[in-house]
mmCIF file of the N, C-alpha and C atoms, coordinates in Angstrom:
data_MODEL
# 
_entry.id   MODEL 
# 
loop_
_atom_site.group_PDB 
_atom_site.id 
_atom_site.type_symbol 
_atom_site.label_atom_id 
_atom_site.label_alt_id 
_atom_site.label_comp_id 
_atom_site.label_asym_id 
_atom_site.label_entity_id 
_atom_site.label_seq_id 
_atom_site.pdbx_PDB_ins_code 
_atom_site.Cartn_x 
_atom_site.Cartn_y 
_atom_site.Cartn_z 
_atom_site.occupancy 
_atom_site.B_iso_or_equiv 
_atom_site.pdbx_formal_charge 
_atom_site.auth_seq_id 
_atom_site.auth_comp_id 
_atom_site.auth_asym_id 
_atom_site.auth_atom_id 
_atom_site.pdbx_PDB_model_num 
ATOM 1   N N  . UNK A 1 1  ? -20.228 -3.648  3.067   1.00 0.00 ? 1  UNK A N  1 
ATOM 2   C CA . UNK A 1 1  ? -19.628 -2.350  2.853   1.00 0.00 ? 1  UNK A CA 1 
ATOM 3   C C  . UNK A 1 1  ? -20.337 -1.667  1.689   1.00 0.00 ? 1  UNK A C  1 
ATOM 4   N N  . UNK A 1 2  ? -20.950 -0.081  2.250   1.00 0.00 ? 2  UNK A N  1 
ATOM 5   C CA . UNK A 1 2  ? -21.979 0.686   0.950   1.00 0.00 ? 2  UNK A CA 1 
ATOM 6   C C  . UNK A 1 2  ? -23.341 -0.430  0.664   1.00 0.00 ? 2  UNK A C  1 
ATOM 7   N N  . UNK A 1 3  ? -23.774 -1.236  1.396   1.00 0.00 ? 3  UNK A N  1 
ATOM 8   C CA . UNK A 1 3  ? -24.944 -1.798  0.777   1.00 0.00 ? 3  UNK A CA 1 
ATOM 9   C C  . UNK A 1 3  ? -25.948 -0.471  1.304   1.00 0.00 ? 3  UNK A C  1 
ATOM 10  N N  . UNK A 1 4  ? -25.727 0.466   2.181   1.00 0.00 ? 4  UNK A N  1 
ATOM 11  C CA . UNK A 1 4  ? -26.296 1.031   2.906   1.00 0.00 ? 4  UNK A CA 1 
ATOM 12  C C  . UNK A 1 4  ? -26.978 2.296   1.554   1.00 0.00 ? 4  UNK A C  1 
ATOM 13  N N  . UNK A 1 5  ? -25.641 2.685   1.123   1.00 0.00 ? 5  UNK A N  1 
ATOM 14  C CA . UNK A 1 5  ? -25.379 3.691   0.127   1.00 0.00 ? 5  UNK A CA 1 
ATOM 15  C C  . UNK A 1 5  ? -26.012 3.559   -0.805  1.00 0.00 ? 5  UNK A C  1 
ATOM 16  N N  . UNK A 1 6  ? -26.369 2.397   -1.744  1.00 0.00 ? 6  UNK A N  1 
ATOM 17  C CA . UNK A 1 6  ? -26.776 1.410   -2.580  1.00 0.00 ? 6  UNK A CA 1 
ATOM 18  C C  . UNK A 1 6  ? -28.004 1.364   -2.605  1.00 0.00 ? 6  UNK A C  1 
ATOM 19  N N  . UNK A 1 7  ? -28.517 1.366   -1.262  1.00 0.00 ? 7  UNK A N  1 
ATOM 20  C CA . UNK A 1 7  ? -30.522 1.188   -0.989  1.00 0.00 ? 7  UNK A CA 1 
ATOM 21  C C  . UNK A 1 7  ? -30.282 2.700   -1.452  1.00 0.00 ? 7  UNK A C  1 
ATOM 22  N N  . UNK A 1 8  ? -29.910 3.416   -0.910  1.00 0.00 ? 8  UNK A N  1 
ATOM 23  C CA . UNK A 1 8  ? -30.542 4.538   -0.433  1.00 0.00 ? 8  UNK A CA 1 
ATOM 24  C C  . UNK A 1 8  ? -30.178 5.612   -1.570  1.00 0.00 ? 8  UNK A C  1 
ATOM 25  N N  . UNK A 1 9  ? -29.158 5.684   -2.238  1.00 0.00 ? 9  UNK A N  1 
ATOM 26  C CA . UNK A 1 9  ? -28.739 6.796   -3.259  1.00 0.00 ? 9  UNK A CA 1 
ATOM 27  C C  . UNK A 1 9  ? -28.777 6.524   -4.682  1.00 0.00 ? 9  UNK A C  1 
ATOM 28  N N  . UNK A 1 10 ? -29.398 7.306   -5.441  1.00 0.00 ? 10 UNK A N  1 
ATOM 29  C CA . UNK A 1 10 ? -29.638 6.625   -7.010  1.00 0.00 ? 10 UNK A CA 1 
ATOM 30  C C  . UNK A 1 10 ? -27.847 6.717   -7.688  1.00 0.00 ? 10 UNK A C  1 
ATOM 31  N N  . UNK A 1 11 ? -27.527 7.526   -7.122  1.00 0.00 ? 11 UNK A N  1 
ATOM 32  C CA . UNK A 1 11 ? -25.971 7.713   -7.522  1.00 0.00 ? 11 UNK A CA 1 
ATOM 33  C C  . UNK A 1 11 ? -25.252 6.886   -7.120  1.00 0.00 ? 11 UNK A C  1 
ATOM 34  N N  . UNK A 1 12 ? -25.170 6.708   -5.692  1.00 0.00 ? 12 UNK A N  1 
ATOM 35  C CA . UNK A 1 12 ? -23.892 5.417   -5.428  1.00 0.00 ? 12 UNK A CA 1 
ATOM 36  C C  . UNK A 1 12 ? -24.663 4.329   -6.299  1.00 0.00 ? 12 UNK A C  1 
ATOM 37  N N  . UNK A 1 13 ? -25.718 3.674   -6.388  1.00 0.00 ? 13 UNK A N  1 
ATOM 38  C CA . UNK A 1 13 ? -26.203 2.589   -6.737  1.00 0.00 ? 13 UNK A CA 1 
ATOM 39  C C  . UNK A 1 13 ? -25.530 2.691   -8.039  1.00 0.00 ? 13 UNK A C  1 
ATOM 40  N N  . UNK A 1 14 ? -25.953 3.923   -8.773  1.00 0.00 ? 14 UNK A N  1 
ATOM 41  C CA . UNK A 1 14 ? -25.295 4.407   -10.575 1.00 0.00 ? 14 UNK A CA 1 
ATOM 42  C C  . UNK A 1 14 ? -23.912 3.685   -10.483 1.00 0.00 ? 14 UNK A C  1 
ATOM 43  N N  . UNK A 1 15 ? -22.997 3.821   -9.408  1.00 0.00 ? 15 UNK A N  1 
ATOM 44  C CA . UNK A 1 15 ? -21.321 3.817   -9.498  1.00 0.00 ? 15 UNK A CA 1 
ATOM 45  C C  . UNK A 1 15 ? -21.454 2.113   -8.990  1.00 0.00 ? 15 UNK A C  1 
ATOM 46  N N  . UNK A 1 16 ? -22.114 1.583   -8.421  1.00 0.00 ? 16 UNK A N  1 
ATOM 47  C CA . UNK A 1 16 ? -21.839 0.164   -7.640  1.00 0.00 ? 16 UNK A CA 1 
ATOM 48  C C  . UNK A 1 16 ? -22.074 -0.401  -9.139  1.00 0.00 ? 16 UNK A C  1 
ATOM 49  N N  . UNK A 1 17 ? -23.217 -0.059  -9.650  1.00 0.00 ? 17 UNK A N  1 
ATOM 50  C CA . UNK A 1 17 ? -23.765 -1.198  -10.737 1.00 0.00 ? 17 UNK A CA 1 
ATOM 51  C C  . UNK A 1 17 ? -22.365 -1.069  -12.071 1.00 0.00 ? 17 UNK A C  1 
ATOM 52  N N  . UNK A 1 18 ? -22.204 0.604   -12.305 1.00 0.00 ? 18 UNK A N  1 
ATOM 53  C CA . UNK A 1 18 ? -21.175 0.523   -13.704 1.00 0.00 ? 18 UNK A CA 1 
ATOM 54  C C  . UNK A 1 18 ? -19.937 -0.176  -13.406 1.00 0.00 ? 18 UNK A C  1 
ATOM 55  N N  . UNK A 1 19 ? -19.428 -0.389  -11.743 1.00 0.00 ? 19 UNK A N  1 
ATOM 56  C CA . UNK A 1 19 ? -18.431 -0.790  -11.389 1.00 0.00 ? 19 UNK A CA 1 
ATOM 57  C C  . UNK A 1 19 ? -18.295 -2.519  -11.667 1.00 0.00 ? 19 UNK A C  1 
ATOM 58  N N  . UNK A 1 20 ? -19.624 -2.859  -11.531 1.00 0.00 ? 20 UNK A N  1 
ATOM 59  C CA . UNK A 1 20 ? -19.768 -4.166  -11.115 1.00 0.00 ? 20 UNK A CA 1 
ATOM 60  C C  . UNK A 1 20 ? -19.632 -5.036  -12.605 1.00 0.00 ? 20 UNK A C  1 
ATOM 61  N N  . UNK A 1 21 ? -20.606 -4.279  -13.338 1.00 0.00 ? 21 UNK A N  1 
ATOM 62  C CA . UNK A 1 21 ? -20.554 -4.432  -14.965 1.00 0.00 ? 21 UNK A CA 1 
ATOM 63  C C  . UNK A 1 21 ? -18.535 -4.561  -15.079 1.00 0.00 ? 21 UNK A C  1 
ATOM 64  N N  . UNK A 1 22 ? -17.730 -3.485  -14.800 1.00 0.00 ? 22 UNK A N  1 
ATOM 65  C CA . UNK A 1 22 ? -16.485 -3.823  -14.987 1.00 0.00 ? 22 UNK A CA 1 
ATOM 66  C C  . UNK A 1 22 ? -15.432 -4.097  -14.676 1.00 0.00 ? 22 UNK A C  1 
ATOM 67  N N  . UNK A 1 23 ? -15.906 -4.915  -13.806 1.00 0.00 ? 23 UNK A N  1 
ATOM 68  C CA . UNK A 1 23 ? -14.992 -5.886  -13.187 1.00 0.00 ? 23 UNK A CA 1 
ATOM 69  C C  . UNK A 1 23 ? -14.947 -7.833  -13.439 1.00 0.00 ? 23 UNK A C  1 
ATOM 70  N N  . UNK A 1 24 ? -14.187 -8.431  -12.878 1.00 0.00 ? 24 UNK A N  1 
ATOM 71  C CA . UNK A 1 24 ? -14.373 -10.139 -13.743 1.00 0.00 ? 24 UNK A CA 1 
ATOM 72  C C  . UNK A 1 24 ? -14.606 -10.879 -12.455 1.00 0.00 ? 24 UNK A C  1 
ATOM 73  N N  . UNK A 1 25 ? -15.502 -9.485  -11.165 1.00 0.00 ? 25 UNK A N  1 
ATOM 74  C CA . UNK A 1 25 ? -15.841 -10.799 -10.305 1.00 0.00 ? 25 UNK A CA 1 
ATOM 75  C C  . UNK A 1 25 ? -17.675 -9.972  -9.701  1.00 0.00 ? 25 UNK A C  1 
ATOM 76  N N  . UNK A 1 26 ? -18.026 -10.558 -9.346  1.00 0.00 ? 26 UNK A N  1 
ATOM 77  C CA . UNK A 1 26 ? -19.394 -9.914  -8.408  1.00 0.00 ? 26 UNK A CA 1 
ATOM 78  C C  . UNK A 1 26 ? -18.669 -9.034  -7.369  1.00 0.00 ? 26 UNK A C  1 
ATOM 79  N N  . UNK A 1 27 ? -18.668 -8.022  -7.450  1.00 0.00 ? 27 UNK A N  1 
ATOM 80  C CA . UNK A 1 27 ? -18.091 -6.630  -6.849  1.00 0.00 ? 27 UNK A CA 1 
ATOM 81  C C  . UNK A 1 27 ? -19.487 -6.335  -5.581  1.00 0.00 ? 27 UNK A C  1 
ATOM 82  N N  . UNK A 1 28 ? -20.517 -6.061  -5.739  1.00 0.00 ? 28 UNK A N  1 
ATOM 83  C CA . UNK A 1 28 ? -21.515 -6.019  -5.064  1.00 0.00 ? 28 UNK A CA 1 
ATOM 84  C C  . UNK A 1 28 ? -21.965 -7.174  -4.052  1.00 0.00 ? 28 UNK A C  1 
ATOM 85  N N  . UNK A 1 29 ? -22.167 -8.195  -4.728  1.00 0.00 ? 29 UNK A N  1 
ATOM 86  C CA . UNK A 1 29 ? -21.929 -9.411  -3.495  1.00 0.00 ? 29 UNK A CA 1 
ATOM 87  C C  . UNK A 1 29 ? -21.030 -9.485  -2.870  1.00 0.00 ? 29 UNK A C  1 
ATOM 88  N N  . UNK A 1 30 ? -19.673 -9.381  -2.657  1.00 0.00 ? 30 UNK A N  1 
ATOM 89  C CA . UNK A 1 30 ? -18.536 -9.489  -1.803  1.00 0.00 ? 30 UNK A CA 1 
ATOM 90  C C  . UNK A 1 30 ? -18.838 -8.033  -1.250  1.00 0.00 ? 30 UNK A C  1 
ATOM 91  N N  . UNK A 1 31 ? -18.947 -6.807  -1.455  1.00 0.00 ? 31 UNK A N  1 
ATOM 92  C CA . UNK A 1 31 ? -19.146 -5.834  -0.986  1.00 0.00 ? 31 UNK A CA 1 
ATOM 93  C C  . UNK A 1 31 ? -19.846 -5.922  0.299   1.00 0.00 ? 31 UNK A C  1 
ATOM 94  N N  . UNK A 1 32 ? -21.267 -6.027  -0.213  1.00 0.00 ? 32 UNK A N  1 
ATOM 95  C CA . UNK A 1 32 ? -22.587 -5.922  0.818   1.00 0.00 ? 32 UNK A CA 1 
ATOM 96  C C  . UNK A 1 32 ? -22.505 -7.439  1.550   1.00 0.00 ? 32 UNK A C  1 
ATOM 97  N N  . UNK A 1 33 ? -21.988 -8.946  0.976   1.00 0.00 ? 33 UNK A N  1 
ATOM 98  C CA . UNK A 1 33 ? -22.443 -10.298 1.639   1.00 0.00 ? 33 UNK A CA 1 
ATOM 99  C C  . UNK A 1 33 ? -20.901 -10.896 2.451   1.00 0.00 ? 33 UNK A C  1 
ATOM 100 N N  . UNK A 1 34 ? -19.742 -10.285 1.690   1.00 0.00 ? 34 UNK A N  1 
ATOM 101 C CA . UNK A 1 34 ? -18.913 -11.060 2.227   1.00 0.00 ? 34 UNK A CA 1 
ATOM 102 C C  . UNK A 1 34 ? -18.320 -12.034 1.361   1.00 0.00 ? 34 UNK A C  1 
ATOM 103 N N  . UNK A 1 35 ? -18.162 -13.037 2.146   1.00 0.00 ? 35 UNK A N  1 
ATOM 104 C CA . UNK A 1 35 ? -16.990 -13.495 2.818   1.00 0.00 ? 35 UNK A CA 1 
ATOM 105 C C  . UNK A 1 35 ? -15.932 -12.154 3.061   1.00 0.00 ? 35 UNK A C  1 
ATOM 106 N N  . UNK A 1 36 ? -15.662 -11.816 4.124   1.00 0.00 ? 36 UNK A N  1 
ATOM 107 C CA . UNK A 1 36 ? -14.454 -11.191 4.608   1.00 0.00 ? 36 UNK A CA 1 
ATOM 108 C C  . UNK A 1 36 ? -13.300 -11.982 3.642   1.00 0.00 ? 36 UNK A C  1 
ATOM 109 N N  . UNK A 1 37 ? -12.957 -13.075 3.641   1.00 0.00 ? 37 UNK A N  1 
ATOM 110 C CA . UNK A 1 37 ? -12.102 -13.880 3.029   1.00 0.00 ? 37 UNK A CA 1 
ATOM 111 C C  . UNK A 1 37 ? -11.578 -13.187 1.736   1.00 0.00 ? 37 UNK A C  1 
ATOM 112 N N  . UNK A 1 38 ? -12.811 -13.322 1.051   1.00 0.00 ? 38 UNK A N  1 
ATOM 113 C CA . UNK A 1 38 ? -12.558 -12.843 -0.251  1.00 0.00 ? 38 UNK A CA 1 
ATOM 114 C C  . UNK A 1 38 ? -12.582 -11.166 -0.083  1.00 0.00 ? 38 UNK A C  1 
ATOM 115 N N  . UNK A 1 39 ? -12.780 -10.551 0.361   1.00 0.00 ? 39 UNK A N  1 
ATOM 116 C CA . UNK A 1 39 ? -13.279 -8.960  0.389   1.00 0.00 ? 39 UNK A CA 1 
ATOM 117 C C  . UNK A 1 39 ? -11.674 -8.397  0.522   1.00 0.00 ? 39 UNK A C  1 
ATOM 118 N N  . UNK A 1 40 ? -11.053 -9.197  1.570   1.00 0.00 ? 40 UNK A N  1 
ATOM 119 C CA . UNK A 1 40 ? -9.774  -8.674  2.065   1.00 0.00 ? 40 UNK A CA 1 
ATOM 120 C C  . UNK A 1 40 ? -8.737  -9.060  1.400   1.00 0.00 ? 40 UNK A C  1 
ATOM 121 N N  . UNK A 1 41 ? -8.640  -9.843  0.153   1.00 0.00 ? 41 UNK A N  1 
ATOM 122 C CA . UNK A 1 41 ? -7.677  -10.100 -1.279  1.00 0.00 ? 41 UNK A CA 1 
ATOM 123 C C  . UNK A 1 41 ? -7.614  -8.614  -1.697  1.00 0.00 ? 41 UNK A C  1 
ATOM 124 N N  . UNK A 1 42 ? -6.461  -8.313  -2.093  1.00 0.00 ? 42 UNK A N  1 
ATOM 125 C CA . UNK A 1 42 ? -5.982  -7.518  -2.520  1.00 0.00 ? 42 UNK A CA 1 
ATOM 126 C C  . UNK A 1 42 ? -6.298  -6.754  -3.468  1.00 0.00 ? 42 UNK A C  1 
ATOM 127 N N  . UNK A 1 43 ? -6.907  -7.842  -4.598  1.00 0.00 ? 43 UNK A N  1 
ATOM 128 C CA . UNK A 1 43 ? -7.532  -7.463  -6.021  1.00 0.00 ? 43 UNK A CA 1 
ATOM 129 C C  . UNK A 1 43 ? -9.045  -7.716  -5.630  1.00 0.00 ? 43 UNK A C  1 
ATOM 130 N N  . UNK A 1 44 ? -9.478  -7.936  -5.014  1.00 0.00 ? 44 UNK A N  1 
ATOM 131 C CA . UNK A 1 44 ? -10.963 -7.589  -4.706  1.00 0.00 ? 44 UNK A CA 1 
ATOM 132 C C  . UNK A 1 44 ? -11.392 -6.275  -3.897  1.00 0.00 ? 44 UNK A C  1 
ATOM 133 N N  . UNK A 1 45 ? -9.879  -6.004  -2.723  1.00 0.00 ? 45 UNK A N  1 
ATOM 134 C CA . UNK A 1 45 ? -10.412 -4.648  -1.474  1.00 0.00 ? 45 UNK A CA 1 
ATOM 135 C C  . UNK A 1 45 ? -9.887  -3.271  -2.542  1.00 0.00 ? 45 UNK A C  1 
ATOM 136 N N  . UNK A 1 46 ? -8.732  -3.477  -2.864  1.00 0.00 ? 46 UNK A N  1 
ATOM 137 C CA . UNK A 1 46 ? -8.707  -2.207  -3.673  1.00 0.00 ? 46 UNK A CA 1 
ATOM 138 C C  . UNK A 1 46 ? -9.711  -1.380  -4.297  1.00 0.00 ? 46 UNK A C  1 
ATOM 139 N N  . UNK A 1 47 ? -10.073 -2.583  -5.790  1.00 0.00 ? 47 UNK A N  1 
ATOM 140 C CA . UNK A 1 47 ? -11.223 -1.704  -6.005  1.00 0.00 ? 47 UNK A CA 1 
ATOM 141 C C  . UNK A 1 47 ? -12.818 -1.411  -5.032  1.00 0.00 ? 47 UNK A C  1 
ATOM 142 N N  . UNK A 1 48 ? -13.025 -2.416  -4.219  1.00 0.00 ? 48 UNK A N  1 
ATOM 143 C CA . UNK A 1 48 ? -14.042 -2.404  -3.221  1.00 0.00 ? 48 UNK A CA 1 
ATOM 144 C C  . UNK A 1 48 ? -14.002 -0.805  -2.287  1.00 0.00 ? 48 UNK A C  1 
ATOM 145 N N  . UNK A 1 49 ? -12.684 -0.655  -2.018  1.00 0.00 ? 49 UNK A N  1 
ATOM 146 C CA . UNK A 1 49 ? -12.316 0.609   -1.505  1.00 0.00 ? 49 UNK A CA 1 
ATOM 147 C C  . UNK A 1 49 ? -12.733 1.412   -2.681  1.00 0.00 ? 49 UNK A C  1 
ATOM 148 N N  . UNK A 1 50 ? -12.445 1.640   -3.925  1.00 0.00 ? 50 UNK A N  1 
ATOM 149 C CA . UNK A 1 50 ? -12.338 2.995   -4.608  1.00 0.00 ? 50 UNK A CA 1 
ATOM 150 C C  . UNK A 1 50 ? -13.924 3.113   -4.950  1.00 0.00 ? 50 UNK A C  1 
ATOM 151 N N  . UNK A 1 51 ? -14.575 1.960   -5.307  1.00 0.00 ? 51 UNK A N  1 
ATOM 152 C CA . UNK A 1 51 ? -16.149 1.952   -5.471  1.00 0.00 ? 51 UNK A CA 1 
ATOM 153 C C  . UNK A 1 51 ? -16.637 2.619   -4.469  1.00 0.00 ? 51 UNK A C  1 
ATOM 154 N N  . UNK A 1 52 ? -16.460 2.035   -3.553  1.00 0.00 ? 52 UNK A N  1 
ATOM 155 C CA . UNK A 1 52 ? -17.174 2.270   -1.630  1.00 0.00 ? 52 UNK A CA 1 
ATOM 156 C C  . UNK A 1 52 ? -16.680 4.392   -1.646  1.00 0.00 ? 52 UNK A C  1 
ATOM 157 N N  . UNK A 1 53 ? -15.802 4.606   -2.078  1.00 0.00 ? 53 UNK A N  1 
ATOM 158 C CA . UNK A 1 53 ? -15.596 5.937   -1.891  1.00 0.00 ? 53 UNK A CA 1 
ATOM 159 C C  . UNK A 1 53 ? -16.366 7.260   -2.625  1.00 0.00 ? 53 UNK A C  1 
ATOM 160 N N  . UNK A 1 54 ? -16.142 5.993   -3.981  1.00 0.00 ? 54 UNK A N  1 
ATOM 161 C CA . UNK A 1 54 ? -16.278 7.164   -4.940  1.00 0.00 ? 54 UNK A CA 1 
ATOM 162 C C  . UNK A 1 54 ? -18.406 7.090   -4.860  1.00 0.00 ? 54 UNK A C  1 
ATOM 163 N N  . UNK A 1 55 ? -19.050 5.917   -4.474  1.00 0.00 ? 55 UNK A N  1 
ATOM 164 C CA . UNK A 1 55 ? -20.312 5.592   -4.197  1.00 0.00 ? 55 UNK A CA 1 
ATOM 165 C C  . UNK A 1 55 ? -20.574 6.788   -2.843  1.00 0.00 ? 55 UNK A C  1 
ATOM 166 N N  . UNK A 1 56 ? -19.662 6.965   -2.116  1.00 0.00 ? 56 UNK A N  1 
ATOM 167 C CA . UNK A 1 56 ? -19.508 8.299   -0.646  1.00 0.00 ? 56 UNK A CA 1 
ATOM 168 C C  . UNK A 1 56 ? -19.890 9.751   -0.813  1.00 0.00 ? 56 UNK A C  1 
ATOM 169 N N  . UNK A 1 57 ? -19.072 9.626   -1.827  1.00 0.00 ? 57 UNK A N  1 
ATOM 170 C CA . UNK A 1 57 ? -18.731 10.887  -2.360  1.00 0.00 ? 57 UNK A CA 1 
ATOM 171 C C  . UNK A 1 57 ? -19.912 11.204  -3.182  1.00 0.00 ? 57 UNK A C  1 
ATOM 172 N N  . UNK A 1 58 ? -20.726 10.845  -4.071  1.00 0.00 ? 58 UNK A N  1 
ATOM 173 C CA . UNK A 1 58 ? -22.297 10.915  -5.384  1.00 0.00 ? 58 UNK A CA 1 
ATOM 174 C C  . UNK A 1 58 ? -22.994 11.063  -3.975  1.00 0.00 ? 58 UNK A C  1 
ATOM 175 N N  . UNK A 1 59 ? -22.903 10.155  -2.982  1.00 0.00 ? 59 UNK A N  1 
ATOM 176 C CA . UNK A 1 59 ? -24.160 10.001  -1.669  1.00 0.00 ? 59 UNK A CA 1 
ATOM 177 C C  . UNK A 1 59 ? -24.087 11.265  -1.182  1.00 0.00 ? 59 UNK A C  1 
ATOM 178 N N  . UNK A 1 60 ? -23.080 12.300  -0.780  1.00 0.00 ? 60 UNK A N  1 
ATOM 179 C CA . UNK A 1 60 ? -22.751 13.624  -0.740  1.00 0.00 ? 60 UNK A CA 1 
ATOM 180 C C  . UNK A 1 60 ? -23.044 14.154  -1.210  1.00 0.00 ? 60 UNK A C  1 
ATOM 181 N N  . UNK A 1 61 ? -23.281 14.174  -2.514  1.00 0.00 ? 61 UNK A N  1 
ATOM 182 C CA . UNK A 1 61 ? -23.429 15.004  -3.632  1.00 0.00 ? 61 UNK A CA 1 
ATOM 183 C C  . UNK A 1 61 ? -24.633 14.862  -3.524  1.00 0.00 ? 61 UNK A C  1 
ATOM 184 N N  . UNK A 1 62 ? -25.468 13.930  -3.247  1.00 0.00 ? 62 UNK A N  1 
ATOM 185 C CA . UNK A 1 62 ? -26.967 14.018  -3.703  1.00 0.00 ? 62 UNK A CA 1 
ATOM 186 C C  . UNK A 1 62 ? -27.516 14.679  -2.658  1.00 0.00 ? 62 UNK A C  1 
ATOM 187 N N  . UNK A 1 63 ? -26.784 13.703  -1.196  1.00 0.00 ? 63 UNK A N  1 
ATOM 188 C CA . UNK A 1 63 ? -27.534 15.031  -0.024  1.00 0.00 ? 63 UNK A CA 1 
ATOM 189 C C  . UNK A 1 63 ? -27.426 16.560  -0.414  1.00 0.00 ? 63 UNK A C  1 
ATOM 190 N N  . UNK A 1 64 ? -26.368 17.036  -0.830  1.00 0.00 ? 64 UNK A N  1 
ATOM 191 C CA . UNK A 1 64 ? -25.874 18.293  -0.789  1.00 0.00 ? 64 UNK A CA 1 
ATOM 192 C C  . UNK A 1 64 ? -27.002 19.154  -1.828  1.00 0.00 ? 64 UNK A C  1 
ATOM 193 N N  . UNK A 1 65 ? -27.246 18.341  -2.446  1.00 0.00 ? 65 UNK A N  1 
ATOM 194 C CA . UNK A 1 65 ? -28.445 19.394  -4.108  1.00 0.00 ? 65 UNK A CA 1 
ATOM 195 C C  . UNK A 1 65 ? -29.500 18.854  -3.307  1.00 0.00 ? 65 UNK A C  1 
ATOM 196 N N  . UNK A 1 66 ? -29.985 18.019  -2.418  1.00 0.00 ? 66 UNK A N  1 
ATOM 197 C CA . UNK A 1 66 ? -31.722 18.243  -1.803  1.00 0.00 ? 66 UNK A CA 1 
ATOM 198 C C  . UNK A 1 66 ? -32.339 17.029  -2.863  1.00 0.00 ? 66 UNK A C  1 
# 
């Protein structure tokens, strides 16, 4: 989930990495590798969701300025 976003946008990558820095687990590996297991815990999908969005939203933004 967003590994896509991540290659490709200097911005989502900006929001995956500051996210990842603050959090107390590898946010980016469970993101982009998985385990489903772990991804779908509660305290891992939440923020995985708000990263994955707010990484959507900069990817928008960057298409949108060219």
């Amino acid at each position: 989930m967003g590994k896509d976003l991540y290659e490709t946008y200097a911005a989502a990558k900006d929001i995956y990495d500051r996210a990842d820095a603050a959090v107390d687990f590898d946010l980016k590996r469970i993101s982009f590798e998985g385990p489903d297991e772990e991804l779908t815990r509660t305290d891992v999908s939440q923020p995985a969701i708000v990263v994955h969005s707010l990484a959507a939203l900069a990817a928008l933004e960057e298409e949108l300025k060219g």
